[in-house]
N, CA, C and O of each residue as an XYZ file, in Angstrom:
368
protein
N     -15.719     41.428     23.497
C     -16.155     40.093     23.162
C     -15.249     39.536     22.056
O     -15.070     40.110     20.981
N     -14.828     38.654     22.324
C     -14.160     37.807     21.557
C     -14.605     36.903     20.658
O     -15.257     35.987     21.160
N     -14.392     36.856     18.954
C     -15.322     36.160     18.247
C     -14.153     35.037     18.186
O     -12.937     35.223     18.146
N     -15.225     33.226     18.192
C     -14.000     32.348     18.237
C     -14.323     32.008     16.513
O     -15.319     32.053     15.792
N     -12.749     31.622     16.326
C     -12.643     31.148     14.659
C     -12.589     29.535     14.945
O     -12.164     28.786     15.825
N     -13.217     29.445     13.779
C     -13.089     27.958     13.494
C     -13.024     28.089     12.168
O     -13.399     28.960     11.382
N     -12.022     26.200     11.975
C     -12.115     26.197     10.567
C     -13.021     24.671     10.371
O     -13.534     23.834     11.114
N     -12.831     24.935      8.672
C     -13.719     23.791      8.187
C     -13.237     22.709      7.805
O     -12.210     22.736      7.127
N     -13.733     21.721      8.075
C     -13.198     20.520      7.386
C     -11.850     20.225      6.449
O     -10.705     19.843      6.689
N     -12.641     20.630      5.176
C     -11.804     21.448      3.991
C     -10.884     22.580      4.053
O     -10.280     22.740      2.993
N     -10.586     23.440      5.006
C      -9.465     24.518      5.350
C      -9.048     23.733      6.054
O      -7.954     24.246      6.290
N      -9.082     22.151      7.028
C      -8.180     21.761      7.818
C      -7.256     21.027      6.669
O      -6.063     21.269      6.485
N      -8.159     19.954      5.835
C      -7.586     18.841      4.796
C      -6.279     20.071      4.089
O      -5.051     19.993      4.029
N      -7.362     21.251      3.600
C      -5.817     21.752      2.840
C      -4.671     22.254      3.275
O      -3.668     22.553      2.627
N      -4.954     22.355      4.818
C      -3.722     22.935      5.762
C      -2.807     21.895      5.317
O      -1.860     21.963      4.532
N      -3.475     20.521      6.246
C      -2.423     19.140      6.671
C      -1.933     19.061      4.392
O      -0.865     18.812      3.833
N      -2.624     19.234      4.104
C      -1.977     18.872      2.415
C      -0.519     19.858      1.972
O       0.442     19.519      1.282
N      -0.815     21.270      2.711
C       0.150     21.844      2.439
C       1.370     21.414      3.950
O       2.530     21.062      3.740
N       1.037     21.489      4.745
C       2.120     21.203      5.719
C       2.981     19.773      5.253
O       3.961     19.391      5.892
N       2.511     19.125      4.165
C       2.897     17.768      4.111
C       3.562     17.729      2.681
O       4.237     16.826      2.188
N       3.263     18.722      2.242
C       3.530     18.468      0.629
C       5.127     18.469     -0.115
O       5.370     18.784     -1.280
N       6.082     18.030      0.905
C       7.164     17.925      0.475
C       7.548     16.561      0.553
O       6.949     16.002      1.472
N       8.677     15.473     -0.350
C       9.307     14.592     -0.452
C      10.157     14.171     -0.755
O      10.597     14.632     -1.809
N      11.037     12.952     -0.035
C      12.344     12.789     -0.232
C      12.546     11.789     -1.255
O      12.226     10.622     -1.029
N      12.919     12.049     -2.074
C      13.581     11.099     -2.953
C      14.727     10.517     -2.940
O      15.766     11.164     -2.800
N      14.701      9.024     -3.107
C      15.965      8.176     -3.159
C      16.464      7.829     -4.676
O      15.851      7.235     -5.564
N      17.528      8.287     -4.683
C      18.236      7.674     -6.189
C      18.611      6.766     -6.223
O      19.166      6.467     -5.166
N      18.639      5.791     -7.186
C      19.995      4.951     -7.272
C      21.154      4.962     -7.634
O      21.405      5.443     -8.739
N      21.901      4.589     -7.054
C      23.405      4.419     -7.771
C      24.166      3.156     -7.635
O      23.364      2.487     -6.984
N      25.267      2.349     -7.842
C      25.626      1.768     -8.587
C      26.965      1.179     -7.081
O      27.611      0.139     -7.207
N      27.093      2.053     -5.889
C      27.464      1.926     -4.819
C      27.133      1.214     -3.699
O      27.652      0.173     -3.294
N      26.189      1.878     -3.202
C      25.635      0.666     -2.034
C      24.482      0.022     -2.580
O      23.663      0.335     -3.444
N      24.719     -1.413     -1.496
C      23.917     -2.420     -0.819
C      22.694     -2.333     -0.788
O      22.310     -1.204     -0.481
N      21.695     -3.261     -1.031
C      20.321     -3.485     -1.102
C      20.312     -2.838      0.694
O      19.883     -1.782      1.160
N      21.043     -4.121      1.385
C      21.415     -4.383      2.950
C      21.691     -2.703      2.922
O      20.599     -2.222      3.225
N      22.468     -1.809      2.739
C      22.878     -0.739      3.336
C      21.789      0.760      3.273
O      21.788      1.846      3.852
N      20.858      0.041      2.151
C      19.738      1.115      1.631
C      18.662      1.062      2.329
O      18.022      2.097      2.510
N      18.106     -0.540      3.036
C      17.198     -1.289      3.661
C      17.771     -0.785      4.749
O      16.975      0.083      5.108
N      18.844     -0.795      5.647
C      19.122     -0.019      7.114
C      18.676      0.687      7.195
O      17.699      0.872      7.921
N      19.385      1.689      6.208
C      19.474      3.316      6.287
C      17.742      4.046      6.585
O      17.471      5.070      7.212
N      16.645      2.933      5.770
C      16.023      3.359      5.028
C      14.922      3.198      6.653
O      13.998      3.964      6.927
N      15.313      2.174      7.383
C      14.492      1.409      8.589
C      15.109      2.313      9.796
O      14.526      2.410     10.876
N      16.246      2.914      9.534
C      16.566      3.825     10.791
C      16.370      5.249     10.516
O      15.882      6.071     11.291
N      16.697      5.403      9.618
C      16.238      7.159      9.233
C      14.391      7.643      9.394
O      13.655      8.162     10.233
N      14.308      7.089      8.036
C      12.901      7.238      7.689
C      11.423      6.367      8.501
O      10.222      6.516      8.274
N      12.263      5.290      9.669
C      11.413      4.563     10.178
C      10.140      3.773      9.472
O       8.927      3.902      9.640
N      10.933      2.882      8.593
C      10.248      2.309      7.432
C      10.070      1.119      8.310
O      10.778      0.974      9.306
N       9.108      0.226      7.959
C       9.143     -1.754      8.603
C      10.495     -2.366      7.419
O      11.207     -1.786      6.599
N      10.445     -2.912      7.586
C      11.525     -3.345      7.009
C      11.290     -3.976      5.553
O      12.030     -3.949      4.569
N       9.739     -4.684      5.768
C       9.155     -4.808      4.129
C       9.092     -3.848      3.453
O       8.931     -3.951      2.236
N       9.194     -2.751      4.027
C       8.275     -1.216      3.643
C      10.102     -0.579      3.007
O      10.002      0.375      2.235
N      10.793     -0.796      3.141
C      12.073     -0.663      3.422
C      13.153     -0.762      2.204
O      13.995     -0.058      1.647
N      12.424     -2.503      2.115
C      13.029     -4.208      0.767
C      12.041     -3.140     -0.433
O      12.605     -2.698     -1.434
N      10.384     -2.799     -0.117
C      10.334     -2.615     -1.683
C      10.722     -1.285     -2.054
O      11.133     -1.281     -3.214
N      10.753     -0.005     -1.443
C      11.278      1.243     -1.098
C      12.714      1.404     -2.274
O      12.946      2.353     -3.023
N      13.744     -0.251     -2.043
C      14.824     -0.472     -2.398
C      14.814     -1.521     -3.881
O      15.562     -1.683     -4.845
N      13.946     -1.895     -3.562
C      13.536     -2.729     -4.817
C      12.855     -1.371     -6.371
O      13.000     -1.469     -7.589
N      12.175     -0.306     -5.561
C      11.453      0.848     -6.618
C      12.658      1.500     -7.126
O      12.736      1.698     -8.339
N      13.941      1.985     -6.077
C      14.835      3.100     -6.488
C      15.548      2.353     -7.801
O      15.583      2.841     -8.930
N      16.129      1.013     -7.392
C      16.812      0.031     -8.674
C      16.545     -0.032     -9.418
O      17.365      0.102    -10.327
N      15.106     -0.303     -9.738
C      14.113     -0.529    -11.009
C      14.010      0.425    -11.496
O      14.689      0.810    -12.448
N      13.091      1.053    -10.924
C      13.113      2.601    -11.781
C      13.867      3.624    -11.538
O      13.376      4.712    -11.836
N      14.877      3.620    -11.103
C      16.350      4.619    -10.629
C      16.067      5.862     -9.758
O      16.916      6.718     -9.511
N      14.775      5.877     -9.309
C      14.175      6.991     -7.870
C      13.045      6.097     -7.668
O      12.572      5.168     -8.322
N      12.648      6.864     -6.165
C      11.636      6.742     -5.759
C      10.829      7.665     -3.796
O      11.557      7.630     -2.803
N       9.865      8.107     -3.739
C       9.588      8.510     -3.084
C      10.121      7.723     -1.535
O       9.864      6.524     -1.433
N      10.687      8.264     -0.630
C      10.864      7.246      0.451
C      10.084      8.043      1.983
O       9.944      7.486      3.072
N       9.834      8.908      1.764
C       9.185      9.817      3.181
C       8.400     11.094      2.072
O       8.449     11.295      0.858
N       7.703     11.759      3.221
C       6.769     12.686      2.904
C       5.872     13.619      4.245
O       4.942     13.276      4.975
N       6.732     15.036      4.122
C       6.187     15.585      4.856
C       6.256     16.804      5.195
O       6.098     17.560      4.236
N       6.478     17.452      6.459
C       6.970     19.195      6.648
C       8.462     19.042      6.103
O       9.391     18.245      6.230
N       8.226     20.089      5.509
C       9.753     20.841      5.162
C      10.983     20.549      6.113
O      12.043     20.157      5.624
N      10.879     20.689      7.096
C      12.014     20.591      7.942
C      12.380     19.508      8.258
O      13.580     19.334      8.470
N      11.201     18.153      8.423
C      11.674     17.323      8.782
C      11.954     16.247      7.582
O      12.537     15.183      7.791
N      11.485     16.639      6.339
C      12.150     15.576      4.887
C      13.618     16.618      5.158
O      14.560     16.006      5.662
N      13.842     18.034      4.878
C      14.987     18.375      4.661
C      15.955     17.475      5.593
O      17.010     17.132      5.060
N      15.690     16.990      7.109
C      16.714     16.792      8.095
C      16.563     15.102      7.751
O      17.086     14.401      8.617
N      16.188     14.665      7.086
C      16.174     12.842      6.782
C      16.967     13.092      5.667
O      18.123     12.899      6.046
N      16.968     13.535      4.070
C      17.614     13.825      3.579
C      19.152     14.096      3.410
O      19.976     13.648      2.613
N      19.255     15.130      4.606
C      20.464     15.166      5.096
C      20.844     13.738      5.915
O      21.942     13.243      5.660
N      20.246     13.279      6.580
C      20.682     12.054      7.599
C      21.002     10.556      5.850
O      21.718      9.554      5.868
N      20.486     10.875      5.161
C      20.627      9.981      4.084
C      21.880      9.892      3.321
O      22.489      8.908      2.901
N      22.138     11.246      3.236
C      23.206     11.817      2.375
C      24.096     11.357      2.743
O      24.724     10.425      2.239
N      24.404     12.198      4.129
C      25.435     11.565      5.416
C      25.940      9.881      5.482
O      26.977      9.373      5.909
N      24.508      9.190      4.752
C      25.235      7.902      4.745
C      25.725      7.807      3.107
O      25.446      6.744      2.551
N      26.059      8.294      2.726
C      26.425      8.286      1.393
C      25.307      7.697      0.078
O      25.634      7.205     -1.002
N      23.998      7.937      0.585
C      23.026      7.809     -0.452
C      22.606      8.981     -1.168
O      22.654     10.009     -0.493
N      22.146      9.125     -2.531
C      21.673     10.161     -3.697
C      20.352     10.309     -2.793
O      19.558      9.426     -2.469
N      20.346     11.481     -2.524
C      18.526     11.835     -1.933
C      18.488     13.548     -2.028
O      19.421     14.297     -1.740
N      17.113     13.943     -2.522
C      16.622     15.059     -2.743
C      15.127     15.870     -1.634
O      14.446     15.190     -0.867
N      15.004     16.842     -1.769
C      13.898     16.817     -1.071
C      13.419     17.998     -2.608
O      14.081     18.798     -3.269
N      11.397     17.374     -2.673
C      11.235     18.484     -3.886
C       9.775     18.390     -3.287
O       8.868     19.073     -3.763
């Protein structure tokens, strides 16, 4: 006989919290384009494009800012796709 597992509510919330708990950070620098950060930011990370303008408006102002959030593998591979365009980005 096979006993079935289940989980609870609360063991699911803290799964999805840990499967998610990584993020990419955008730096600023002093190189590219509002226009080239707002692309990057709408094709990589699949931002709306408002979502995108203030994303680019946070990194300027305050010189980082969160731009995605999620499994490990897939902030590490946006990150990289960021870099690649010659933007400052971290995953922590």
């Amino acid at each position: 006989m096979l006993k079935e597992v289940t989980k609870t509510e609360e063991e699911v919330d803290v799964l999805d919290e840990v499967a998610e708990s990584f993020q990419v950070i955008l730096y600023n620098d002093d190189v590219n384009t509002f226009d080239w950060v707002i692309e990057c930011l709408v094709e990589i990370c699949e931002h709306e494009t408002l979502q995108a303008e203030q994303c680019a408006l946070l990194v300027h102002f305050k010189g980082k800012a969160v731009v995605k959030s999620g499994g490990l593998e897939e902030m590490q591979a946006i990150c990289q796709a960021l870099c690649d365009r010659s933007l400052s980005a971290v995953v922590e």
